[in-house]
N, C-alpha and C positions, 0 to 999 in steps of 0.2 A: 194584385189587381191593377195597380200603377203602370207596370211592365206589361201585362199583356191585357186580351180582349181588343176586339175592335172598337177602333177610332171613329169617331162621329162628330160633325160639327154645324150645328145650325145655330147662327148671330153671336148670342152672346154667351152660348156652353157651348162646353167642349164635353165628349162623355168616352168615356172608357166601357164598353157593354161585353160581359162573358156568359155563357151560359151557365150558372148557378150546379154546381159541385151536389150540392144537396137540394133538396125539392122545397126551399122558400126562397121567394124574392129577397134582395137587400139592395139597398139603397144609402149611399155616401154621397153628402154635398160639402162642395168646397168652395167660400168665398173667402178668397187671402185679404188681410190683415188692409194688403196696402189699396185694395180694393173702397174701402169707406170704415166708418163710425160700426160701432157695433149693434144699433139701431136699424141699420142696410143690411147690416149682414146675416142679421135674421130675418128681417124680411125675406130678402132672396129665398132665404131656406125655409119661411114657412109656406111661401108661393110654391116653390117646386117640391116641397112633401104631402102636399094638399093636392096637387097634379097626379102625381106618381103614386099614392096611396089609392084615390081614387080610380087611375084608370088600371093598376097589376093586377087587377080580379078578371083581365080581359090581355093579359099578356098569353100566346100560342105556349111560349114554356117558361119557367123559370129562373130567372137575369140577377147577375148582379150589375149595377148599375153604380158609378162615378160621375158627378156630375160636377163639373168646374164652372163658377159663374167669369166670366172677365167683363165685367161690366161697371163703371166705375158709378162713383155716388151721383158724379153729374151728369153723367147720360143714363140716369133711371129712368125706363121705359117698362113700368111694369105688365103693360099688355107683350111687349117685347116677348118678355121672358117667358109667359105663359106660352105667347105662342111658341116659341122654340121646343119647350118641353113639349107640347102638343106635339109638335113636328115627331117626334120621338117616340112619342107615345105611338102615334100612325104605325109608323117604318115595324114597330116590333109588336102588332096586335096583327 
């Protein structure tokens, strides 16, 4: 998944997108270590599984989806992040 699929980048994700081998969505988030506390690091991920759960019931086909946060703990901008995955959500419905 790492190596291929198309690249994507709005603010503070970066997303790896393929079209899905088999006929269910999936979905991988990634906020590294050096990124904050593990208190942020879930957050990030419960923000963009709450996004992406919500809107795959309106995706055209089937994705797997990678999503890297690079957002550090002191510039948390958590409307940021919704919006970016929004942005994403748009381009692939």
């Amino acid at each position: 998944m790492a190596s291929k699929g198309k690249r994507l980048r709005f603010g503070f994700l970066s997303f790896r997108v393929m079209p899905a081998p088999d006929a269910c969505n999936r979905f991988c988030f990634v906020v590294k270590k050096k990124n904050g506390n593990a208190v942020f690091r879930n957050k990030c991920r419960r923000i963009l599984r709450s996004v992406f759960f919500k809107e795959s019931k309106n995706f055209k086909s089937p994705f797997w989806i990678m999503a890297v946060v690079d957002m550090n703990q002191i510039d948390a901008n958590w409307e940021a992040l919704r919006e970016d995955a929004g942005k994403l959500v748009v381009e692939l419905c």
